[in-house]
VOGU-3710 file (C-alpha; in Angstrom, 3 decimals, decimal comma):
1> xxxxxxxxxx> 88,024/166,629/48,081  87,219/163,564/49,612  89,607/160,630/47,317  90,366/157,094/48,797  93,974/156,062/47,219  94,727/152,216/46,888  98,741/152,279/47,126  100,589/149,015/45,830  104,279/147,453/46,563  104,581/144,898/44,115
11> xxxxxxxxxx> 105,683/141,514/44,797  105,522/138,283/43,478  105,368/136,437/46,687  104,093/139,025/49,263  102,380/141,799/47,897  102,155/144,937/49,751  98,445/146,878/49,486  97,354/150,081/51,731  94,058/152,132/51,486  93,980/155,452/52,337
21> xxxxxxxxxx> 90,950/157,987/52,447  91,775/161,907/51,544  89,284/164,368/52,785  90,437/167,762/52,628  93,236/168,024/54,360  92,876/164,852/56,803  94,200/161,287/55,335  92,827/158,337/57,076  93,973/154,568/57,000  91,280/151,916/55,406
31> xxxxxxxxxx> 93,134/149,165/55,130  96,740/147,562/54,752  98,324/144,748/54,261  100,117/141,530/52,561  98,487/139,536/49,762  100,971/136,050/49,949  100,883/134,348/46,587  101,695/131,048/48,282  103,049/127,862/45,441  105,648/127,040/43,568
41> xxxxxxxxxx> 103,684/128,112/40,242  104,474/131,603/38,969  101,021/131,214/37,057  99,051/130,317/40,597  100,720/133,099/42,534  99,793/136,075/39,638  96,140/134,830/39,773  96,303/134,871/43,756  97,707/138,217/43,314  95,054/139,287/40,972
51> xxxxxxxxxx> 92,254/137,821/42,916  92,567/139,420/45,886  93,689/143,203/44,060  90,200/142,912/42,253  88,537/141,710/45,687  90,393/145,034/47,166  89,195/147,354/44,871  85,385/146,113/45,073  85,497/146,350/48,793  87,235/149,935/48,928
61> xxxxxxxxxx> 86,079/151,024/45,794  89,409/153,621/45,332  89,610/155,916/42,775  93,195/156,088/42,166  95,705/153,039/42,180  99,258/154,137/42,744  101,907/151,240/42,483  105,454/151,559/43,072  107,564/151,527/39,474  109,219/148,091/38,977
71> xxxxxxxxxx> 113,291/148,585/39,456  115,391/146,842/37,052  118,715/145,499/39,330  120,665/143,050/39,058  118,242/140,429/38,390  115,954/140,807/34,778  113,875/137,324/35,534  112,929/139,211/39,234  112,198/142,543/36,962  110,149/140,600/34,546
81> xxxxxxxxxx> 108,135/138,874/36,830  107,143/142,178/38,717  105,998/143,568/35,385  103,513/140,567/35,529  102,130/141,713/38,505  102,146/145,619/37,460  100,746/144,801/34,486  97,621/142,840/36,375  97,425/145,930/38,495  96,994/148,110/35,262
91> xxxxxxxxxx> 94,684/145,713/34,034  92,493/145,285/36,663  92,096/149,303/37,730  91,331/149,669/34,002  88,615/147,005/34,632  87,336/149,146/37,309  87,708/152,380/36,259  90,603/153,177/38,229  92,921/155,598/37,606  96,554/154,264/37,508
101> xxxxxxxxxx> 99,704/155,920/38,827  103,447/155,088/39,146  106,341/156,375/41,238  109,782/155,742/41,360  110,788/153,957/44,926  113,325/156,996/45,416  110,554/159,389/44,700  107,892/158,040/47,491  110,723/157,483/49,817  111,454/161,077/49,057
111> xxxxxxxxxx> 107,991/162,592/49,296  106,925/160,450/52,664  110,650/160,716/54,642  112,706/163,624/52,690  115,177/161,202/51,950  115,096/159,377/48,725  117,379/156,552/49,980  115,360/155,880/53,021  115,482/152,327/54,414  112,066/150,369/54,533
121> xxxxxxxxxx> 112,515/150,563/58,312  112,574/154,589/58,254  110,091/154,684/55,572  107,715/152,090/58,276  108,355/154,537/61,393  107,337/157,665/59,404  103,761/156,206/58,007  102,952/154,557/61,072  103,287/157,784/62,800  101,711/159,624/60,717
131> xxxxxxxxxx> 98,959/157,571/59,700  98,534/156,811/63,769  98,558/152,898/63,175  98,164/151,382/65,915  100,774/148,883/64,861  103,745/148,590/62,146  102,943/145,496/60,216  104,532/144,620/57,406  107,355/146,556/55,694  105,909/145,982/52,335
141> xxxxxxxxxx> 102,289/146,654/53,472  103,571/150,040/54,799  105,258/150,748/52,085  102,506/150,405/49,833  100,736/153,070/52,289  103,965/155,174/51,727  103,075/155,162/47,728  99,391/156,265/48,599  100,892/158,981/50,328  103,083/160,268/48,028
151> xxxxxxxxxx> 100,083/160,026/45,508  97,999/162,027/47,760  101,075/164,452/47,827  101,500/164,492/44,134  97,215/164,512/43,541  97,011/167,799/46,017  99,925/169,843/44,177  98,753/169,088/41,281  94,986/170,004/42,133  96,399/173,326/43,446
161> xxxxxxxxx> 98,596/174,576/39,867  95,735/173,683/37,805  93,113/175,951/40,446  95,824/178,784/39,699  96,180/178,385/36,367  91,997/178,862/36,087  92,594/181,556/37,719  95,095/182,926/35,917  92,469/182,969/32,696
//
């Protein structure tokens, strides 16, 4: 199996992006980092966003994009405006021939830390060790390496029932 992952932490200021490279059973770091949607503009700082996802995906040429799910707090305008940007990730890996997957922020913490109500910091220490990154950089960059992970997680199991289940018949 050799699958490179793009993982996403959705923002509409700072976006967080990793790349990740799956082959067999060794995962690599590509890439990872912030896309800042700089200006006042909501309009300006989705088309940053979207510019720079689409200049991402040419580069790195992923297979899968896994994004983290948009969480509905306390605050539906912040919630609505994150759907802008998940929907631009949709879009775009559609564009591309991506395919698109979504994960609860308790369920990566969960997969990458074993604790679903991890903090960003704990979530940062585990992928930086275990990606060996030679630095921590940003929380949201790492955490959109920690959704890549858990897709790679979630993408091996998942390859593994289905080879039993040929089996099986």
């Amino acid at each position: 199996m050799n699958l490179t992952i793009m993982g996403i932490d959705p923002g509409t200021v700072n976006t967080g992006y990793g790349l990740i490279q799956v082959a067999n059973n060794h995962v690599q770091c590509l890439d990872y980092g912030l896309i800042h949607a700089k200006g006042k503009n909501f309009s300006v700082r989705i088309h940053t966003i979207h510019r720079e996802i689409k200049k991402l995906c040419q580069l790195h040429k992923p297979q899968h994009l896994a994004i983290e799910k948009v969480f509905f707090g306390k605050n539906a305008d912040t919630a609505f405006k994150l759907g802008h940007v998940f929907a631009l990730c949709l879009l775009e890996s559609e564009n591309q021939g991506i395919e698109f997957f979504e994960y609860a922020s308790r369920y990566v913490k969960k997969a990458v830390t074993f604790a679903g109500n991890a903090s960003k910091e704990l979530v940062q220490q585990f992928v930086v060790n275990f990606l060996s990154l030679p630095k921590e950089g940003p929380l949201d960059a790492t955490d959109a390496l920690a959704v890549a992970l858990c897709h790679s997680q979630e993408y091996k199991k998942n390859r593994r029932q289905q080879q039993v289940l040929e089996k099986q018949l």
